[in-house]
C-alpha distance (Angstrom), angle and dihedral (degrees) to the residues before:
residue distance angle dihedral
X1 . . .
X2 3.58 . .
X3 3.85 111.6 .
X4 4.30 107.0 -122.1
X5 4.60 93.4 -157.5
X6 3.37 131.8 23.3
X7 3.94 101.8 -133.9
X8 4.08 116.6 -145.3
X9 3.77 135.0 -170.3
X10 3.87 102.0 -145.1
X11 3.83 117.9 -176.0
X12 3.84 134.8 145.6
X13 3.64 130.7 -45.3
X14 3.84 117.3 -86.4
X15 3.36 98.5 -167.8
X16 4.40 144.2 -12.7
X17 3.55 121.6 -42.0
X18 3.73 115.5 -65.1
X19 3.76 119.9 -114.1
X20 4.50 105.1 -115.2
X21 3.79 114.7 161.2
X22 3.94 125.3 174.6
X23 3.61 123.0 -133.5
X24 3.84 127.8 -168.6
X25 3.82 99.4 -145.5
X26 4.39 93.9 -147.8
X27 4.16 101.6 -162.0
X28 4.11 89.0 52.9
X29 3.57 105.5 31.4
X30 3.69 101.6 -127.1
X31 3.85 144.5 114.4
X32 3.59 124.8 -122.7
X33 4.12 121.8 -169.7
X34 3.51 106.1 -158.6
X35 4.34 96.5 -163.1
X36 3.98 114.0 -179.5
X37 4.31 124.9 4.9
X38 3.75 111.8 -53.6
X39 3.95 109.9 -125.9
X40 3.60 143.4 86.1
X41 3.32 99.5 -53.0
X42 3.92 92.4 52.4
X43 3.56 91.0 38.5
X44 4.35 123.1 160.5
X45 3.89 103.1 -97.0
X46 4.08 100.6 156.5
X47 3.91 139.6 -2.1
X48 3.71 129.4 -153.8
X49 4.33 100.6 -161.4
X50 4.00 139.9 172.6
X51 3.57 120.6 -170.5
X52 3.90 86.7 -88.3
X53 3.27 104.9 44.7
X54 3.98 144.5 19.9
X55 4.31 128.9 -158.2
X56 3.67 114.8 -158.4
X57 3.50 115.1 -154.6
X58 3.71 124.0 -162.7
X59 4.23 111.4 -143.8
X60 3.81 96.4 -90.5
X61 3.33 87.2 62.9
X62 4.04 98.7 -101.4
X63 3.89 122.7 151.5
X64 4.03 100.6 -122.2
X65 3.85 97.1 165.3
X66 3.48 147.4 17.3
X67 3.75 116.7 -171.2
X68 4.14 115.5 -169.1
X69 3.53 108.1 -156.6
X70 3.69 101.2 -174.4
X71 3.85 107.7 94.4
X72 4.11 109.0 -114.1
X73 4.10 96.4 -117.6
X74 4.22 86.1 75.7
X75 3.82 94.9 44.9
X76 3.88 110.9 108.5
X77 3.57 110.5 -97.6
X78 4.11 107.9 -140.0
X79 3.87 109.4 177.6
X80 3.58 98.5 -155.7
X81 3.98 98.2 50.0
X82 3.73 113.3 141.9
X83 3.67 140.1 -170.9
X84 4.14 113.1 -115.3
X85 3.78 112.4 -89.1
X86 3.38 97.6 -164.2
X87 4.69 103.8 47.6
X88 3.78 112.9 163.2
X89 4.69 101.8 -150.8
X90 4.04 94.4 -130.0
X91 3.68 124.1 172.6
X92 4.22 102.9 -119.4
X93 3.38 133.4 -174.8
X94 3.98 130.1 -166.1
X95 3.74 114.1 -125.8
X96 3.89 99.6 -170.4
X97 3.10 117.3 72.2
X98 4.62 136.3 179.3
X99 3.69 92.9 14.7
X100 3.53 141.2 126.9
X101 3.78 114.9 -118.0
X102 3.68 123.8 -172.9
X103 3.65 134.3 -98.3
X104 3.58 118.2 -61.3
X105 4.47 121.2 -152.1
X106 3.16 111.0 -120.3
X107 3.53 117.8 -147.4
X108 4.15 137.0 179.6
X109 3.52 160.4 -172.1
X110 3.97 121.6 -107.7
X111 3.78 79.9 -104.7
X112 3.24 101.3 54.1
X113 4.02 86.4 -136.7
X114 3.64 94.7 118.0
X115 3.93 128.6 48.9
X116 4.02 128.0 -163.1
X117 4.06 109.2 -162.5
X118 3.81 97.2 -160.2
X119 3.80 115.9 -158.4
X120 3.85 96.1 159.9
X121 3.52 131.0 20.1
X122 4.11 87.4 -142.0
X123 3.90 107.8 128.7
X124 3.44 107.3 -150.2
X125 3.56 120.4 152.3
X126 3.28 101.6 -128.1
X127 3.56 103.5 114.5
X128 3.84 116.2 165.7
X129 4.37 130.7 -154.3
X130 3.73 100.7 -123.3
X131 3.10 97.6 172.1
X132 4.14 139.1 -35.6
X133 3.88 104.7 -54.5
X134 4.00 95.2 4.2
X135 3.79 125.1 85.2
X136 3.45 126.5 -179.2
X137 4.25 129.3 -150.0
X138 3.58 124.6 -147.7
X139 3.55 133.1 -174.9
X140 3.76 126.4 -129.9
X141 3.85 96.5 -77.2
X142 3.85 100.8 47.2
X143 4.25 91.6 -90.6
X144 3.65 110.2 138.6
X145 3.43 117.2 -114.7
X146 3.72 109.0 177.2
X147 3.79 143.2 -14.6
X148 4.09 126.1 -153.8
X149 3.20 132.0 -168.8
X150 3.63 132.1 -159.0
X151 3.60 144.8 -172.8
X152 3.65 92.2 34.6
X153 3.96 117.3 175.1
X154 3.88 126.6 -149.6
X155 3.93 103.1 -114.6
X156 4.16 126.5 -161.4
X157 4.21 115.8 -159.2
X158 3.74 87.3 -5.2
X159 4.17 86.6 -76.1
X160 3.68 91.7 142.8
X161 4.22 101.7 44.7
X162 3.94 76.6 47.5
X163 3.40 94.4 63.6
X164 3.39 91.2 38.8
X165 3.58 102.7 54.6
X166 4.30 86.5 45.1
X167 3.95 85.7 61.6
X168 3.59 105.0 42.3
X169 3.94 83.2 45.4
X170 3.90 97.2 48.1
X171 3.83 84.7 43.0
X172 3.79 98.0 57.6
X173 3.50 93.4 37.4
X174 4.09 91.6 61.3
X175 3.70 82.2 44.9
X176 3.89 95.7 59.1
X177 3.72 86.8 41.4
X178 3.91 88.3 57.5
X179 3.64 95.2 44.3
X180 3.71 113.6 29.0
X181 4.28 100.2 -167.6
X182 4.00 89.2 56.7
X183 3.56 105.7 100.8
X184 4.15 117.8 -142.5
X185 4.00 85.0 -107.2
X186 3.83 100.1 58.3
Protein backbone atom coordinates (compact mmCIF):
# COMPACT_ATOMS: atom_id res chain seq x y z
CA UNK A 1 0.00 0.00 0.00
CA UNK A 2 1.38 3.07 -1.20
CA UNK A 3 1.38 5.78 1.53
CA UNK A 4 -0.88 9.11 0.01
CA UNK A 5 1.14 12.13 2.84
CA UNK A 6 4.10 12.07 4.44
CA UNK A 7 3.07 13.22 8.08
CA UNK A 8 5.78 15.49 10.11
CA UNK A 9 6.10 16.72 13.66
CA UNK A 10 7.71 20.20 13.17
CA UNK A 11 8.66 22.19 16.30
CA UNK A 12 11.49 24.62 17.21
CA UNK A 13 15.08 24.41 16.62
CA UNK A 14 17.19 22.54 19.21
CA UNK A 15 20.23 23.51 18.17
CA UNK A 16 22.42 25.44 14.89
CA UNK A 17 21.70 24.71 11.49
CA UNK A 18 22.43 21.22 10.41
CA UNK A 19 25.13 20.56 7.87
CA UNK A 20 22.99 18.89 4.28
CA UNK A 21 24.95 19.07 1.04
CA UNK A 22 23.81 17.53 -2.40
CA UNK A 23 26.00 15.57 -4.50
CA UNK A 24 25.41 14.46 -8.13
CA UNK A 25 27.14 11.06 -8.03
CA UNK A 26 28.43 11.25 -12.22
CA UNK A 27 29.28 7.26 -13.02
CA UNK A 28 25.54 6.26 -11.66
CA UNK A 29 23.45 9.05 -12.45
CA UNK A 30 21.92 9.78 -9.18
CA UNK A 31 21.68 12.37 -6.34
CA UNK A 32 22.48 11.72 -2.90
CA UNK A 33 21.58 14.41 0.08
CA UNK A 34 23.70 13.65 2.76
CA UNK A 35 21.48 15.82 5.79
CA UNK A 36 23.09 15.66 9.42
CA UNK A 37 26.87 13.81 10.35
CA UNK A 38 27.03 10.27 9.13
CA UNK A 39 27.99 7.87 12.11
CA UNK A 40 26.63 5.97 14.85
CA UNK A 41 24.89 8.36 16.36
CA UNK A 42 23.04 9.34 13.05
CA UNK A 43 22.81 5.92 12.10
CA UNK A 44 19.97 4.45 9.14
CA UNK A 45 17.03 3.14 11.32
CA UNK A 46 13.96 3.35 8.64
CA UNK A 47 13.29 4.48 4.96
CA UNK A 48 10.14 5.65 3.40
CA UNK A 49 11.07 5.09 -0.80
CA UNK A 50 9.30 5.27 -4.38
CA UNK A 51 10.98 4.10 -7.31
CA UNK A 52 12.47 7.69 -7.62
CA UNK A 53 13.41 8.47 -4.60
CA UNK A 54 14.37 7.02 -1.02
CA UNK A 55 14.34 9.00 2.81
CA UNK A 56 16.47 7.45 5.36
CA UNK A 57 15.49 8.06 8.67
CA UNK A 58 17.70 7.56 11.61
CA UNK A 59 15.54 6.10 14.93
CA UNK A 60 14.67 9.51 16.40
CA UNK A 61 12.96 10.09 13.60
CA UNK A 62 15.65 12.44 11.71
CA UNK A 63 15.89 12.65 7.83
CA UNK A 64 19.73 11.55 7.26
CA UNK A 65 19.48 10.88 3.48
CA UNK A 66 17.70 11.36 0.53
CA UNK A 67 18.83 9.39 -2.46
CA UNK A 68 17.15 10.51 -6.07
CA UNK A 69 17.33 7.75 -8.27
CA UNK A 70 16.08 9.24 -11.40
CA UNK A 71 19.13 10.42 -13.43
CA UNK A 72 19.04 14.52 -13.70
CA UNK A 73 18.70 14.71 -17.79
CA UNK A 74 14.66 13.60 -17.21
CA UNK A 75 14.07 16.03 -14.32
CA UNK A 76 11.78 18.95 -15.42
CA UNK A 77 13.74 21.81 -16.29
CA UNK A 78 11.80 25.14 -14.86
CA UNK A 79 13.93 28.28 -15.62
CA UNK A 80 12.67 30.41 -13.03
CA UNK A 81 13.08 27.89 -9.97
CA UNK A 82 14.19 29.56 -6.83
CA UNK A 83 15.34 28.72 -3.45
CA UNK A 84 12.74 29.97 -0.48
CA UNK A 85 13.49 33.48 0.71
CA UNK A 86 11.68 33.38 3.56
CA UNK A 87 12.95 29.32 5.55
CA UNK A 88 12.03 29.12 9.21
CA UNK A 89 15.37 26.28 10.89
CA UNK A 90 12.77 23.84 12.79
CA UNK A 91 13.72 20.68 14.41
CA UNK A 92 11.43 17.83 12.31
CA UNK A 93 10.96 14.50 12.68
CA UNK A 94 9.36 11.84 10.18
CA UNK A 95 6.55 9.85 11.65
CA UNK A 96 6.09 7.19 8.84
CA UNK A 97 8.28 5.02 8.57
CA UNK A 98 9.03 1.37 5.85
CA UNK A 99 6.48 2.43 3.40
CA UNK A 100 6.07 3.06 -0.05
CA UNK A 101 5.13 6.62 -0.92
CA UNK A 102 4.22 7.74 -4.30
CA UNK A 103 6.02 9.40 -7.02
CA UNK A 104 7.36 12.66 -6.41
CA UNK A 105 7.90 15.60 -9.73
CA UNK A 106 10.93 16.45 -10.01
CA UNK A 107 11.62 19.73 -11.09
CA UNK A 108 15.00 22.04 -11.82
CA UNK A 109 17.01 24.84 -12.56
CA UNK A 110 18.80 25.24 -16.07
CA UNK A 111 21.76 24.26 -13.93
CA UNK A 112 20.69 21.51 -12.60
CA UNK A 113 22.24 22.87 -9.15
CA UNK A 114 19.04 22.99 -7.40
CA UNK A 115 16.28 20.20 -7.17
CA UNK A 116 12.44 20.62 -6.07
CA UNK A 117 10.92 16.97 -5.11
CA UNK A 118 7.24 17.88 -5.47
CA UNK A 119 4.79 15.64 -3.62
CA UNK A 120 1.87 18.16 -3.59
CA UNK A 121 1.24 20.99 -5.58
CA UNK A 122 -0.21 22.82 -2.20
CA UNK A 123 1.58 26.28 -1.86
CA UNK A 124 1.76 27.01 1.49
CA UNK A 125 4.37 29.08 2.75
CA UNK A 126 5.56 27.23 5.19
CA UNK A 127 8.86 26.43 4.11
CA UNK A 128 11.22 24.99 6.77
CA UNK A 129 15.58 25.06 7.05
CA UNK A 130 16.32 21.41 7.27
CA UNK A 131 19.40 21.60 7.04
CA UNK A 132 22.26 23.87 5.08
CA UNK A 133 21.30 23.62 1.32
CA UNK A 134 17.95 21.52 1.94
CA UNK A 135 14.57 23.01 2.77
CA UNK A 136 11.65 21.27 3.35
CA UNK A 137 7.63 22.44 2.61
CA UNK A 138 4.82 21.44 4.60
CA UNK A 139 1.32 21.93 4.29
CA UNK A 140 -1.01 23.21 6.95
CA UNK A 141 -1.22 19.92 8.95
CA UNK A 142 2.50 18.97 9.17
CA UNK A 143 2.26 16.71 5.58
CA UNK A 144 5.23 17.29 3.53
CA UNK A 145 4.77 18.86 0.52
CA UNK A 146 8.08 19.36 -1.10
CA UNK A 147 11.82 19.31 -0.45
CA UNK A 148 14.65 21.41 -2.52
CA UNK A 149 17.84 21.25 -2.54
CA UNK A 150 20.40 23.63 -3.54
CA UNK A 151 23.93 24.09 -4.10
CA UNK A 152 24.33 20.67 -5.32
CA UNK A 153 27.89 19.64 -6.71
CA UNK A 154 28.63 17.04 -9.49
CA UNK A 155 30.57 14.21 -7.57
CA UNK A 156 32.97 11.27 -9.27
CA UNK A 157 33.62 7.85 -6.90
CA UNK A 158 31.77 9.60 -4.17
CA UNK A 159 35.22 11.86 -3.60
CA UNK A 160 33.25 14.89 -2.88
CA UNK A 161 30.29 13.39 -0.27
CA UNK A 162 33.64 11.90 1.19
CA UNK A 163 34.96 14.94 1.96
CA UNK A 164 31.93 16.08 2.97
CA UNK A 165 30.94 13.65 5.40
CA UNK A 166 34.95 13.96 6.95
CA UNK A 167 34.07 17.74 7.66
CA UNK A 168 30.73 17.69 8.99
CA UNK A 169 32.15 14.72 11.15
CA UNK A 170 35.42 16.49 12.33
CA UNK A 171 33.15 19.53 12.88
CA UNK A 172 30.69 17.93 15.28
CA UNK A 173 33.17 16.07 16.90
CA UNK A 174 35.12 19.47 18.07
CA UNK A 175 31.68 20.54 18.93
CA UNK A 176 30.99 17.64 21.43
CA UNK A 177 34.46 18.16 22.67
CA UNK A 178 33.51 21.86 23.45
CA UNK A 179 30.30 21.07 24.97
CA UNK A 180 30.21 17.73 26.58
CA UNK A 181 25.99 17.33 27.22
CA UNK A 182 25.40 17.87 23.30
CA UNK A 183 24.87 14.62 21.95
CA UNK A 184 26.45 13.80 18.20
CA UNK A 185 22.65 13.97 16.95
CA UNK A 186 21.75 17.54 18.04
Amino acid sequence: MTLTAINLKIEAPTGEVTPGRGFYQLEEDSLYVQVGGFGSGHAFFNYLESDRIRFDIDKSGRLTLIEVTTARRQWTVYPYLAAPTIAEPADIRWLDFRAQIADPELITDPRRTSLLVRFSPHTSPNWYRLAEHVFLRADQDNRLAAIMITGIEDDLAGQQIAAFRHKVNRRLSRAHRTDPHRSVSD
